[in-house]
C-alpha positions as CSV (number, residue, x, y, z in Angstrom):
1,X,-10.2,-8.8,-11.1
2,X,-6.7,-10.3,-11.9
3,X,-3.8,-9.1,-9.8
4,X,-1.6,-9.1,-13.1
5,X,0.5,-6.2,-14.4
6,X,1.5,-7.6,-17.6
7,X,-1.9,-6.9,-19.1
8,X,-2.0,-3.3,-17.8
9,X,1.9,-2.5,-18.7
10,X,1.1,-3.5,-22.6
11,X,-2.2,-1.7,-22.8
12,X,-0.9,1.5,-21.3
13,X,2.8,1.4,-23.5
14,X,0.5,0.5,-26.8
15,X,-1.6,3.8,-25.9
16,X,1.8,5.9,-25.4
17,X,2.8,4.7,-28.9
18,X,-0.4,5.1,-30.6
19,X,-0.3,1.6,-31.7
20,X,-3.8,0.3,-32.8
21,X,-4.5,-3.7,-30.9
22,X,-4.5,-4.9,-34.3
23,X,-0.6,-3.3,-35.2
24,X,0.6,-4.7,-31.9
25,X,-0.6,-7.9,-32.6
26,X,0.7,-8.7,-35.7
27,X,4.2,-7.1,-34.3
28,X,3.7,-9.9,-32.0
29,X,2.6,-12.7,-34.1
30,X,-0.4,-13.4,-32.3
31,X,-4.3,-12.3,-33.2
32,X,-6.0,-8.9,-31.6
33,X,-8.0,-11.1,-30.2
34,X,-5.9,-12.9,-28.2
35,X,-3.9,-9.7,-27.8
36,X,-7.4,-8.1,-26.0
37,X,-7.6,-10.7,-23.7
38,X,-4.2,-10.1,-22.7
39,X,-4.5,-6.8,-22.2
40,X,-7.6,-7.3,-19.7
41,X,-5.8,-10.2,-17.8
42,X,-7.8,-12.7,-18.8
43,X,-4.9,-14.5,-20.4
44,X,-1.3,-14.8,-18.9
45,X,1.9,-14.0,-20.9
46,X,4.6,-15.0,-20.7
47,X,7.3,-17.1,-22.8
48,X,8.1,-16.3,-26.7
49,X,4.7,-13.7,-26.6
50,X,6.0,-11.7,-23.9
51,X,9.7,-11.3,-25.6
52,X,7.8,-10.2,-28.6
53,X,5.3,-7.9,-27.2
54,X,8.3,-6.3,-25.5
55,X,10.5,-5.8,-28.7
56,X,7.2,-4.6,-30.7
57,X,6.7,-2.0,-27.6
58,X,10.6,-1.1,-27.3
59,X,11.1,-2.0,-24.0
60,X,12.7,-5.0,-21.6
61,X,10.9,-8.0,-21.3
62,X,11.6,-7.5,-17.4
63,X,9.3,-4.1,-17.6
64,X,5.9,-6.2,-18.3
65,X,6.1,-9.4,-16.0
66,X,3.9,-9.8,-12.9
67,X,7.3,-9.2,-10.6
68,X,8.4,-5.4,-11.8
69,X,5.9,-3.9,-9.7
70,X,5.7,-6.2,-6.9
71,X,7.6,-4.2,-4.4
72,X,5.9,-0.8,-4.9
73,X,2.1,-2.8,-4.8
74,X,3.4,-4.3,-1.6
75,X,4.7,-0.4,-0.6
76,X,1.2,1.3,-1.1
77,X,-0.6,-1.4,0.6
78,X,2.0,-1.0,3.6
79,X,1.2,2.8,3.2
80,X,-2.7,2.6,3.4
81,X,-2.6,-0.1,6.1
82,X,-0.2,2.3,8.2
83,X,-1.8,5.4,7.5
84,X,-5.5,5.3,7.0
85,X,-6.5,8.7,6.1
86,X,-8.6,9.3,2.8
87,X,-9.8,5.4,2.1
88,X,-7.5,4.3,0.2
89,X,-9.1,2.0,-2.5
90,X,-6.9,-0.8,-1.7
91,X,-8.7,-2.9,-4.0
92,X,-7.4,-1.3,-7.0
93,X,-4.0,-1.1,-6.1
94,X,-2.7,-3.5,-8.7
95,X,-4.5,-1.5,-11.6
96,X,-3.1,2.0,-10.2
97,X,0.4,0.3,-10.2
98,X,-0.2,-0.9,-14.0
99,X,-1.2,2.1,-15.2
100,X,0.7,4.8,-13.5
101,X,4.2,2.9,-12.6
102,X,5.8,6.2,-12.1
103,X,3.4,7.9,-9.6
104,X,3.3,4.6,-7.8
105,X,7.1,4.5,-7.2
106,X,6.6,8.0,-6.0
107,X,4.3,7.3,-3.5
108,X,6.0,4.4,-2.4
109,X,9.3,6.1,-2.3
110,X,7.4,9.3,-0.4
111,X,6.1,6.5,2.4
112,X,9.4,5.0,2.8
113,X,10.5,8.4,3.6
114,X,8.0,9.9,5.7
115,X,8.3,6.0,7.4
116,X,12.3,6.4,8.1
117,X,11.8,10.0,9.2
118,X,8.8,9.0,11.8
119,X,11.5,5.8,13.1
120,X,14.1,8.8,13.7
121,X,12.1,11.3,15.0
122,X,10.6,8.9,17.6
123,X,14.1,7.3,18.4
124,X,15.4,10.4,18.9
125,X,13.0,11.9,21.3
126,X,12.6,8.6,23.2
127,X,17.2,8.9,23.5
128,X,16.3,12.6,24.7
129,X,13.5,12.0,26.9
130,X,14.7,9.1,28.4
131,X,18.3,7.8,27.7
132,X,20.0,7.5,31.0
133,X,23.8,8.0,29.3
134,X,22.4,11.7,28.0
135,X,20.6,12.7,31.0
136,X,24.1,11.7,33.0
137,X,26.0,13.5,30.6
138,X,24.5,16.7,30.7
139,X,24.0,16.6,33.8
140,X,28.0,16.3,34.5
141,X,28.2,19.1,31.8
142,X,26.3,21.7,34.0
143,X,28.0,20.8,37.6
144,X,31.5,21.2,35.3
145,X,30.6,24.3,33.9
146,X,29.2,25.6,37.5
147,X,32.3,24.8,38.8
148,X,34.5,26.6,36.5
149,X,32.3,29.8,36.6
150,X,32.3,29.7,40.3
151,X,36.3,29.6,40.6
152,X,36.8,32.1,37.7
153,X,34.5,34.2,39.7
154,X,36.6,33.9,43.0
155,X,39.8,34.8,40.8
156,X,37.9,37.6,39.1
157,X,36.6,39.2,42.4
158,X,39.6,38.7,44.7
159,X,42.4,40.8,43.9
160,X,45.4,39.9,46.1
161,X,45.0,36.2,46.4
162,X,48.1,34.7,47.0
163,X,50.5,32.9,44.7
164,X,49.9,29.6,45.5
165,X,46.6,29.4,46.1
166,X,45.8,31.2,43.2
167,X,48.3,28.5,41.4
168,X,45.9,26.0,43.1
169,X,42.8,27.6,41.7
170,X,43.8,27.8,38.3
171,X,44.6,24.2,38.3
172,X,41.2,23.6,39.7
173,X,39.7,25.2,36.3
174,X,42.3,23.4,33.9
175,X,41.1,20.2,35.8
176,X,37.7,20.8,35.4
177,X,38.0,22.2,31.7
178,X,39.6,19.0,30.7
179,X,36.4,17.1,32.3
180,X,34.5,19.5,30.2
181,X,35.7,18.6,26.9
182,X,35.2,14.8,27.6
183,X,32.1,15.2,28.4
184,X,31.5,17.4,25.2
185,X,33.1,14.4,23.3
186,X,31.1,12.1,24.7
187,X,28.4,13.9,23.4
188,X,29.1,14.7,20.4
189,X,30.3,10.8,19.8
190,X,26.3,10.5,21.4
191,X,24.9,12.4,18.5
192,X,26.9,10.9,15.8
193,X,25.5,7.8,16.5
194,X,21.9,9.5,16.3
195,X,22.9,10.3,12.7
196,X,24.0,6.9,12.0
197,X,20.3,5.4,13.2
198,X,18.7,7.8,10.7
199,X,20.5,6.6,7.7
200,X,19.5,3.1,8.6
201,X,16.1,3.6,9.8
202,X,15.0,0.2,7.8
203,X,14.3,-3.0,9.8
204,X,17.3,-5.9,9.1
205,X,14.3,-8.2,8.0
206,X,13.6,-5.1,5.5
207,X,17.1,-5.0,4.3
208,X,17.7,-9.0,4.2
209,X,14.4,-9.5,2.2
210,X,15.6,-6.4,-0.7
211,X,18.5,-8.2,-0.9
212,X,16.6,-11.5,-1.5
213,X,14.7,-10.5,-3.9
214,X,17.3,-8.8,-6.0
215,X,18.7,-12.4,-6.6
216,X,15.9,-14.0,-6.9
217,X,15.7,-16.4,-3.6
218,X,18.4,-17.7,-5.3
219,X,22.2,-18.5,-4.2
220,X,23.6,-20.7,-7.2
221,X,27.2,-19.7,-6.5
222,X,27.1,-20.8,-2.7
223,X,25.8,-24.3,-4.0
224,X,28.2,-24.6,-5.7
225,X,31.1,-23.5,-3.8
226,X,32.2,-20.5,-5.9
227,X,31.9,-18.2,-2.9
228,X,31.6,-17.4,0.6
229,X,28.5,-16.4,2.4
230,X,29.4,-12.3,2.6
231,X,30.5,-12.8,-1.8
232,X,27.5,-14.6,-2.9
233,X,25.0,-10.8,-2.6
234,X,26.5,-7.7,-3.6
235,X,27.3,-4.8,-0.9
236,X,26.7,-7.5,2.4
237,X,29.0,-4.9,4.0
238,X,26.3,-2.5,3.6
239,X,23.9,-4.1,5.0
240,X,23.9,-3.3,9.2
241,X,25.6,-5.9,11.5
242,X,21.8,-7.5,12.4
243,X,21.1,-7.6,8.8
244,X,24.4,-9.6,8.3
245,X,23.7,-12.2,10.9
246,X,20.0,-12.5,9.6
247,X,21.0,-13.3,5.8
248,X,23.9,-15.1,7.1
249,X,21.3,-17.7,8.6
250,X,19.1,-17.4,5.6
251,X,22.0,-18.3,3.6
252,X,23.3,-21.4,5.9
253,X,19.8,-22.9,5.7
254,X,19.4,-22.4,2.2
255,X,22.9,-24.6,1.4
256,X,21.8,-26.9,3.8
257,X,18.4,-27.4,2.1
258,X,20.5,-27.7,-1.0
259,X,22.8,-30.1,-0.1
260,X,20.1,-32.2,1.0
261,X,18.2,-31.9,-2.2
262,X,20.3,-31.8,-5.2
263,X,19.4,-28.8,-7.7
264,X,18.9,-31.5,-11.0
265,X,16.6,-33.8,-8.7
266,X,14.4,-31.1,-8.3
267,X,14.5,-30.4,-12.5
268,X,13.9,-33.9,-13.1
269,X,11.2,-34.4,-10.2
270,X,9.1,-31.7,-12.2
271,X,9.0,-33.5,-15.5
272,X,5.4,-35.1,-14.3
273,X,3.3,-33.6,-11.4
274,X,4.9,-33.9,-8.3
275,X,3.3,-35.7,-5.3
276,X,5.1,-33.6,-2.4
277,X,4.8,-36.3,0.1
278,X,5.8,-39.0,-1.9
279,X,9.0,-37.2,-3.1
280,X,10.2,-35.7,0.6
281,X,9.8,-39.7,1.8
282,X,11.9,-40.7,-1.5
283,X,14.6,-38.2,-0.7
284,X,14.5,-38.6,3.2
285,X,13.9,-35.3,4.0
286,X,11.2,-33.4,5.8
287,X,8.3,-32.1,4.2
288,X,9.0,-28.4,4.7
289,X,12.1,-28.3,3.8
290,X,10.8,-29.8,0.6
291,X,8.4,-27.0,0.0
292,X,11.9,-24.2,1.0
293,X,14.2,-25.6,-1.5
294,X,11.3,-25.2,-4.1
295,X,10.1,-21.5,-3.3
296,X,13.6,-20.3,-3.0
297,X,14.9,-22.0,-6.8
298,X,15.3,-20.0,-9.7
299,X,15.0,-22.8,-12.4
300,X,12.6,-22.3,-15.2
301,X,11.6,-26.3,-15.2
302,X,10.5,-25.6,-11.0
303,X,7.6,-24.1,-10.8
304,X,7.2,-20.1,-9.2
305,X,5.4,-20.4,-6.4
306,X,5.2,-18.3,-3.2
307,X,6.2,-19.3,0.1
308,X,5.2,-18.7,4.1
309,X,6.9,-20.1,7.4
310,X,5.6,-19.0,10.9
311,X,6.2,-20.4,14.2
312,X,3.1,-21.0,16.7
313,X,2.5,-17.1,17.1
314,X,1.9,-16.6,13.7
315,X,5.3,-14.7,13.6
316,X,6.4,-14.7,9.7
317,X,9.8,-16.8,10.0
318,X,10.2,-17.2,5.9
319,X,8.7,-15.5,2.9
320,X,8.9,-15.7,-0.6
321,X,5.8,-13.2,-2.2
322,X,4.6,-13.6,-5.3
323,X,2.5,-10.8,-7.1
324,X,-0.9,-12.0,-6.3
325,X,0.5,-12.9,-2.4
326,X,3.0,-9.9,-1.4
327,X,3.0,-11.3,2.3
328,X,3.2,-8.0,4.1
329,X,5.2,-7.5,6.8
330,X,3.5,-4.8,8.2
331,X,-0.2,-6.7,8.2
332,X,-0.9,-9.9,10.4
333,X,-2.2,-12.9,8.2
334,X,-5.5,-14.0,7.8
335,X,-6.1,-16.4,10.7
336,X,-8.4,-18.5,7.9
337,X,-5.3,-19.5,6.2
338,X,-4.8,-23.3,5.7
339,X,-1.4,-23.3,7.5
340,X,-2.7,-22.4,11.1
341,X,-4.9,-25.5,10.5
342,X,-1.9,-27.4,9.6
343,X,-0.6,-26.9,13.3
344,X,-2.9,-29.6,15.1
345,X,-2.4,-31.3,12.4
346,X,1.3,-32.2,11.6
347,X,3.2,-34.0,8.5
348,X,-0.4,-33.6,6.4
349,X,-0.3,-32.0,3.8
350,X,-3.7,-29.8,3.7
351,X,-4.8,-28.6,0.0
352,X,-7.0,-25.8,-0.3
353,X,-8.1,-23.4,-2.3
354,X,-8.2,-19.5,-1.2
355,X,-10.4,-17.1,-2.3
356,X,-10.0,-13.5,-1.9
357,X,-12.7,-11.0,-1.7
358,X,-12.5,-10.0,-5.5
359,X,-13.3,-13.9,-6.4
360,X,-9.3,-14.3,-7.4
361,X,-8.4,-18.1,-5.7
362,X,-5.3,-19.4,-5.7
363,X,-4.3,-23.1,-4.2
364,X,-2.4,-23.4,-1.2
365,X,-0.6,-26.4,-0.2
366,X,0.1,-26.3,3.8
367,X,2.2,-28.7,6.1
368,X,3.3,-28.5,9.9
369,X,6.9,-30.1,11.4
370,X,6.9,-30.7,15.0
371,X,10.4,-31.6,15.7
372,X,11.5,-34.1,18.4
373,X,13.1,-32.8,21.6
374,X,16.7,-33.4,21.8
375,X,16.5,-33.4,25.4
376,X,14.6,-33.9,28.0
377,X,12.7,-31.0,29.3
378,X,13.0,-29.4,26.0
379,X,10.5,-28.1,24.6
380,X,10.3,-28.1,20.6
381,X,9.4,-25.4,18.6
382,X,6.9,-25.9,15.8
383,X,6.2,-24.5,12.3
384,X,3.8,-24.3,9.4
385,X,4.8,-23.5,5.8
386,X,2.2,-23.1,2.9
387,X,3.1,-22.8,-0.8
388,X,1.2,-20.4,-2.9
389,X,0.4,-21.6,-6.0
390,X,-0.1,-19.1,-8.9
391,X,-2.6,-19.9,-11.6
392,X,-1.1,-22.1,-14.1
393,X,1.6,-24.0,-11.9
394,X,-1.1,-26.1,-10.4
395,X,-1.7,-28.9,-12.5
396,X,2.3,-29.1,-12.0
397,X,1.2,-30.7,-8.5
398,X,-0.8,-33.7,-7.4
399,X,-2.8,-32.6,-4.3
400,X,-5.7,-34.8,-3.9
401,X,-9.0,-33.5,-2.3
402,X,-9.1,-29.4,-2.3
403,X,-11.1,-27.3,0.1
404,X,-12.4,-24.3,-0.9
405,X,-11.6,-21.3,1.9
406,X,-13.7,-18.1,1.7
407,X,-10.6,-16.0,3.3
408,X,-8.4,-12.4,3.3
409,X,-5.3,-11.2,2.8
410,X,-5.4,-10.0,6.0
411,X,-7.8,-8.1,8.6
412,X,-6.8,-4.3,7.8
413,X,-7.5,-4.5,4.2
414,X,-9.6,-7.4,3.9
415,X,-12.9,-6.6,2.0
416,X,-15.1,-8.8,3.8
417,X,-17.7,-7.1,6.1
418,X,-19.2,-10.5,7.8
419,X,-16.3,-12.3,8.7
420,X,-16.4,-14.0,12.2
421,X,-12.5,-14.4,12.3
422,X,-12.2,-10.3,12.2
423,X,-9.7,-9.5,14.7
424,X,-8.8,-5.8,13.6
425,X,-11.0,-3.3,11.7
426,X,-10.9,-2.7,8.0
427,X,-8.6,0.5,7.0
428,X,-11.5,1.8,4.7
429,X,-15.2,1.2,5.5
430,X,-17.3,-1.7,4.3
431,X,-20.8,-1.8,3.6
432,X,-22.3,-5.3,5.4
């Protein structure tokens, strides 16, 4: 099955306007035909048909391409993987998001919720439980308010105390009362930043990669010089101070990358197929950073591709999904992708072909950089980055011999039932 909304989006508008395949398609200027293969993914859409289809179905041309739904198929795949009740049929997740946008929003905006609300409630009782500041506070709250009772009680019960030791007393419990309130203040202070960690219960990766993808991976105004760092997004001073540093390096590698490889080199590189190698060597610069500046362009002549960086742990360092790859954050990779290979193998460039369980492949170019050590006794940090290369962007790459790789999106909702790289167990169960 395709992992395409397009196809779904137009089918399921046509049937809400009661448009016959055959009145559509001549709106579009294109034959029903063609217009049926669209409709069942079997044809891509994109271009001067999609701006067509859009006007003839009265809605933005935005509301039918493969990236309006990404986020919420990415959402319910999160959900299913982190709450595995009910098998999900993760399989279909791409069709349920095609035909019913709205529910699927829903249901993504519902796990987002019960998610922030679960981060809250377990932060919270973990402060409560076992927060040394809290326990200390209260603690000084009691032997205060013991203290004051116990004096009040002596002035209470004993008549004829003198003058100045009753002057002495009372002191005592103006003392203490003014202990009291700090410690109340303290508290409360305590409690108001409780309130603050449940309005940001999101991750700062969660919050940097949003922000990312609202403009598009791409930062034209910081290439150009027209702003600073904290003016190139919109709200940065929303974003939490963890969130700030993490775009704030995001963004300083991503001028650097762009410094070193000029915006209309790239356009003009693209003109013919592209032989990655032999262009990162022409433009002195390392392969990977090759493969960054070209994920993370917004340029209709550079091909869309998706992107992946991790370190030797497998730990996702860079990400750029594209609908067919969502790269969750939540789910380990497959440990059959080409880029752990590219680790013992570095400044190759490995081509090879992925296919999924429901027969969709997509080609993968993977490379590894093993810096020097600036030092001795250093020890240098490696990293493997693979492009994801949608169907019909390929031939816009020259990659040589291709292996084919029988792989998963990753073990908790891969389909395959035999696979000897299984490290975790399937959220819904498989038949062998």
């Amino acid at each position: 099955m395709s992992r395409s909304f397009a196809g779904l989006r137009i089918r399921e508008r046509r049937k809400q306007l009661r448009l016959s395949q055959t009145a559509l398609a001549k709106a579009a200027g294109i034959s029903p035909s063609y217009l049926n293969l669209i409709e069942h993914n079997r044809r891509p859409v994109a271009g001067r048909v999609m701006l067509m289809l859009a006007k003839a179905l009265d809605m933005p041309a935005a509301g039918l391409g493969e990236e309006a739904e990404l986020g919420v198929v990415q959402a319910l795949r999160d959900a299913a993987a982190d709450l595995p009740v009910h098998a999900p049929e993760t399989h279909v997740t791409e069709e349920f998001v095609g035909r019913y946008p709205g529910w699927a929003r829903l249901l993504a905006t519902l796990d987002q919720t019960a998610r922030s609300q679960r981060v809250t409630i377990e932060a919270l009782s973990d402060r409560l439980t076992h927060d040394p500041t809290l326990q200390s506070n209260m603690h000084e709250m009691l032997t205060t308010i013991t203290a004051i009772r116990s004096t009040s009680s002596i002035l209470a019960s004993i008549p004829d105390i003198d003058p100045p030791q009753q002057a002495r007393f009372v002191e005592a419990i103006h003392g203490e009362s003014e202990r009291l309130s700090e410690v109340a203040s303290a508290l409360t202070d305590y409690f108001d930043n409780a309130v603050e960690l449940e309005e940001r219960s999101t991750t700062p990766e969660e919050e940097v990669a949003q922000v990312l993808e609202d403009c598009r991976y791409d930062l034209v105004k910081l290439e150009r010089g027209e702003a600073r760092i904290e003016d190139a997004i919109p709200h940065f001073d929303a974003l939490s101070t963890a969130a700030k540093g993490a775009f704030r390096a995001w963004a300083e590698r991503w001028i650097f990358d762009a410094r070193a490889i000029p915006r209309a080199t790239l356009i003009e590189a693209f003109e013919r197929p592209v032989d990655l190698v032999s262009l990162a060597v022409s433009l002195r610069v390392p392969l990977d950073q090759l493969m960054r500046r070209i994920a993370f362009l917004d340029e209709a002549e550079v091909p869309r591709v998706g992107l992946l960086t991790v370190n030797a742990a497998g730990h996702y360092l860079l990400r750029r999904p594209i609908p067919d790859w969502p790269l969750s954050r939540q789910i380990a990779a497959c440990p059959l992708w080409p880029l752990f290979d590219a680790t013992s193998q570095p400044e190759r460039l490995i081509a090879a072909r992925l296919v999924q369980p429901s027969g969709q492949a997509s080609l993968t170019l993977s490379a590894s950089l093993r810096p020097r050590a600036a030092s001795v006794g250093e020890r240098p940090q490696s990293t493997s980055t693979m492009l994801i290369l949608p169907p019909g962007v390929e031939d816009r790459f020259i990659t040589g011999a291709v292996e084919e790789i029988d792989a998963g999106p990753g073990c908790r909702i891969c389909a395959r039932p035999a696979c000897l790289a299984r490290s975790a167990a399937p959220i819904i169960e498989l038949s062998a």
